[in-house]
N, C-alpha and C positions, 0 to 999 in steps of 0.2 A: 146600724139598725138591726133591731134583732125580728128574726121572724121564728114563726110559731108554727109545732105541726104535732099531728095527733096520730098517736099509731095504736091503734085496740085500748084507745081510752086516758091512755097516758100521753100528754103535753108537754110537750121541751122546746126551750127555747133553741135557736140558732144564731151564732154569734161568731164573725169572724176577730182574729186577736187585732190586726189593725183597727178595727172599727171600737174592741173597747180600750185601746191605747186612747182613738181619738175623743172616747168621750170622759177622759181622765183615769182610768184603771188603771193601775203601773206593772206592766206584764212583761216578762222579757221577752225578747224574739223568737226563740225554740221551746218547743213544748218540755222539754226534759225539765230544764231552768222553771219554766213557770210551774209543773210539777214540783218539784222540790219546796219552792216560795208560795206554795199555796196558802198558806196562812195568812200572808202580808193582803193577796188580794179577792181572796174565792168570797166572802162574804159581801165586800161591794159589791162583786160583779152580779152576785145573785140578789140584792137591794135593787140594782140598778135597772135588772131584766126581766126580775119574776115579779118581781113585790108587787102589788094592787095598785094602783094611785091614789092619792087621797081622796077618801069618800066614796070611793069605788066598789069597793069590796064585799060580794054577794053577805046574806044574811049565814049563816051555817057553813061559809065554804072555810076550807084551808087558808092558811095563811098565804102561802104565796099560790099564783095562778100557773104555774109550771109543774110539773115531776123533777124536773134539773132542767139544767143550760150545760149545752153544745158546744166546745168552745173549735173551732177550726174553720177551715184548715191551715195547715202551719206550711205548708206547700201547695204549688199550682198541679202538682203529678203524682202520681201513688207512686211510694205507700203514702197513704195520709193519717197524719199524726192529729189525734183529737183528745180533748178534756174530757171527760163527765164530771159535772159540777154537781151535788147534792145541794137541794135546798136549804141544808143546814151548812153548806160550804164544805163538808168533804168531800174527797174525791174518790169515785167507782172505778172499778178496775173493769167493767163490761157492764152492761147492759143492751138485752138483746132490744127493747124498741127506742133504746135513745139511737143506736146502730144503725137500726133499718130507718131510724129519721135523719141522722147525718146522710147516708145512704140516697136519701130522697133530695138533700139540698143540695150534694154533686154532683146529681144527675140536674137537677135544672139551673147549676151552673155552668154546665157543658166539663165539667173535669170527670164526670166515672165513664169510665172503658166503658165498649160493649161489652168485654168479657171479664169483668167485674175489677174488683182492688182490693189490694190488701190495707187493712185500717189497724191504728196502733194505737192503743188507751193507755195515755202514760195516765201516773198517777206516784201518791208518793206513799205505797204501801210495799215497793220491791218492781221489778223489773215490767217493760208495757207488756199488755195483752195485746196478743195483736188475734184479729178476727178476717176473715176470709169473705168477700162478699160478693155476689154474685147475681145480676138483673134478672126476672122470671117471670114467669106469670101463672097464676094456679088458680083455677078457676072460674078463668075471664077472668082476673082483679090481677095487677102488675104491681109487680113489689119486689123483695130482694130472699135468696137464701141467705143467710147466713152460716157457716162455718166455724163451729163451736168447740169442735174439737173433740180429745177423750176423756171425760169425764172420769173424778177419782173419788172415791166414797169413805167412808168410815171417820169417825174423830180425827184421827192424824191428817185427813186431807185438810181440815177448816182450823187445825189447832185448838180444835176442842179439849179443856181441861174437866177434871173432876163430872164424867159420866160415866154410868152402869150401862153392863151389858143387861140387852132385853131379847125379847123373841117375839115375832108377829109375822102369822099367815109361814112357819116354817123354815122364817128366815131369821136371822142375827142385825140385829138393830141397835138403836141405842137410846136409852132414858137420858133426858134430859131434866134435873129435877125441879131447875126454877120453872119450868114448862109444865110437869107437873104439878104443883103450886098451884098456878091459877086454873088448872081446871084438869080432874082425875082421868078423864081421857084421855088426855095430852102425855102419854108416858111414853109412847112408841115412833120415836124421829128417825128417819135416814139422812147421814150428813153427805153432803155432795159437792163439790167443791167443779165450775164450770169457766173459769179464769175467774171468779168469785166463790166466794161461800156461802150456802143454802143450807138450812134447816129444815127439814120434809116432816112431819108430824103426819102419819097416816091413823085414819078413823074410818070405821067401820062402819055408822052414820050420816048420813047427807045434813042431820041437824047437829050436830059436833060441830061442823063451820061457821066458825065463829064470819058475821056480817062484816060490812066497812066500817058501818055506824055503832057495834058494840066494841070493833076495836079504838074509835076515837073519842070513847067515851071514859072516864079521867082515872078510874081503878085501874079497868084492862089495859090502857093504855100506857099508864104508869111500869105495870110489871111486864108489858111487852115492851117498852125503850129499854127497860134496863136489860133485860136480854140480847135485845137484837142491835144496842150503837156499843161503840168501843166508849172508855170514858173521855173526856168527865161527863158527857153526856148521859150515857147508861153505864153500868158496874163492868161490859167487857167478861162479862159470864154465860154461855161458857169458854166464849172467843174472844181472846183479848183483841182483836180486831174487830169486832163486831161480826152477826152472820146476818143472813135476810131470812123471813120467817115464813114458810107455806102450810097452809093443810090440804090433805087429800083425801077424796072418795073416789073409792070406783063407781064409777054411775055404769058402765057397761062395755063391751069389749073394745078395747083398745081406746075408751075414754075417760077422764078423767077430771072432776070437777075440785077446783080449790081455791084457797083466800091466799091473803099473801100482805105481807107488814116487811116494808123493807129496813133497811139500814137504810138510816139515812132519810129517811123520806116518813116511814111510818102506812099508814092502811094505804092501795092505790089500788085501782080499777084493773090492770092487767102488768105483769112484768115477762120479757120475753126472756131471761133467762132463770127466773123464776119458773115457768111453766117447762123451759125445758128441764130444771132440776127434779120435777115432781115426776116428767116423764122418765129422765133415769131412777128414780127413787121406787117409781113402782116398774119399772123392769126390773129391780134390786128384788124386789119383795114376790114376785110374780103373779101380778096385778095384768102386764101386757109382755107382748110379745115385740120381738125389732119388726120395725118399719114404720109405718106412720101412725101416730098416737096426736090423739085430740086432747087438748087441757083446755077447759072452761073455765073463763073465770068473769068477774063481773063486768069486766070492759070489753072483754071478745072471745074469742077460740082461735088458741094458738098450734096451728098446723108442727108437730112434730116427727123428725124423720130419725129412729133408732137405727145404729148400722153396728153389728154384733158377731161376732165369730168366733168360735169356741168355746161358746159360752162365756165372752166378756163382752163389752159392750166398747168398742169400739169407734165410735162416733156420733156426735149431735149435731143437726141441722137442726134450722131454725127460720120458718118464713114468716114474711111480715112484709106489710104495704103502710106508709104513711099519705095523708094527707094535710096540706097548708092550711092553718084558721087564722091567718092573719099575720100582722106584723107591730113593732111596736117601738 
């Protein structure tokens, strides 16, 4: 049985590997193995979990009713070894609210410590990510830090090929040109790399933000896949791996409002390490200051904790609360 949970707008499935063994998925017993063969079964699994049912399927929604599937856990004790499944069947090396929603279905399986667990996101792009996680509560609402590590910036963190050095707000940036292309704003990106790869497009205008609905509309959309998936899906330009796509505005001190097209998935309501990439991006640019930076974006407002010393930036935390809509 898979069950469903919502963390700032984004939906994932939850899915233990015995349960899709028994409904025919051919998966091996350790995450590493199933990582590697991801090809053979990540497409069914995500037919089997996300997909609508027949005649189901809202007027104008997405294709499948998920963000991705969950796949774990692959042990009864931390560390716990877990999947992220892309609705197009590849695999994520992190995401911050698939995290805090595996996060949530440990804790009401009785397996997360009081004092948190270590989680490992295998995946078949290079070695697992592993994420730090930790039970809290921030403002009356109970949820998880997460532990994100030290983020690393510039082309060479994302394997960025063929980009121009840029300037913005004083700082050393980078052009991205097929980003430029579809819209002359878009010249000024920070690359950021947070156990994944992020694309930060900083704008000066709150209407530069491009919507959900203009990016799932079949131009825009077009020339953002082929940017943001590796092939054959999209061209793998400027990251033969594919990056995730953000924009940013400063709305006001130590906030920041932005959109966000992932790999993988394409427009979504909120990504948690999407929004922590934009909070390092404008710490890059000096947009804000370390400590806790707000990202807004259409699914919610992602609490971020900047830890910096010596002028480097040092550490990202990451809070988030999920809740259960059901199961399937």
């Amino acid at each position: 049985m898979t069950q469903f949970y919502d963390a700032r707008g984004n939906i994932y499935g939850v899915i233990s590997p015995a349960a899709l063994q028994e409904a025919g998925i051919d998966l091996f017993a350790n995450a590493i193995e199933c990582a590697s063969a991801r090809q053979s079964w990540s497409e069914s699994a995500i037919k089997l979990c996300c997909d609508w049912p027949e005649g189901q399927r809202p007027a104008n929604s997405k294709s499948h009713r998920t963000d991705g599937l969950l796949i774990g856990p692959f042990q009864a004790s931390a560390p716990f070894d877990v999947l992220i499944v892309n609705t197009d069947g590849t695999l994520a090396e992190r995401s911050g609210n698939g995290l805090t929603i595996f996060s949530q279905a440990l804790t009401e399986q009785g397996l997360m410590p009081e004092h948190g667990a270590l989680l490992r996101v295998h995946h078949d792009k290079g070695e697992p990510v592993e994420t730090s996680v930790k039970p809290a509560e921030v403002g009356g609402v109970k949820g998880f830090w997460l532990d994100l590590g030290q983020p690393a910036f510039g082309p060479e963190a994302v394997c960025a090929q063929n980009v121009q050095n840029s300037g913005f707000n004083g700082r050393e940036v980078s052009q991205v040109q097929p980003l430029a292309q579809l819209d002359s704003a878009w010249n000024h990106s920070q690359f950021v790399r947070i156990g994944n790869p992020h694309c930060v497009t900083l704008l000066t205008d709150v209407a530069g933000l491009p919507s959900n609905e203009q990016m799932r509309e079949s131009s825009l959309a077009q020339g953002l896949t082929r940017i943001a998936y590796a092939m054959p899906t999209g061209a793998g330009e400027p990251c033969p791996a594919g990056v995730n796509l953000q924009w940013a505005v400063r709305e006001s001190e130590q906030r920041i409002v932005a959109r966000v097209f992932e790999r993988g998935e394409g427009p979504t309501a909120s990504s948690g390490t999407s929004a922590s990439a934009v909070a390092c991006a404008a710490w890059r640019v000096g947009w804000v200051a370390a400590g806790e930076v707000q990202v807004v974006m259409p699914g919610g407002t992602a609490p971020i904790l900047l830890q910096a010393q010596a002028g480097e930036l040092t550490g990202v935390r990451l809070f988030g609360a999920a809740l259960r809509t059901g199961n399937r």
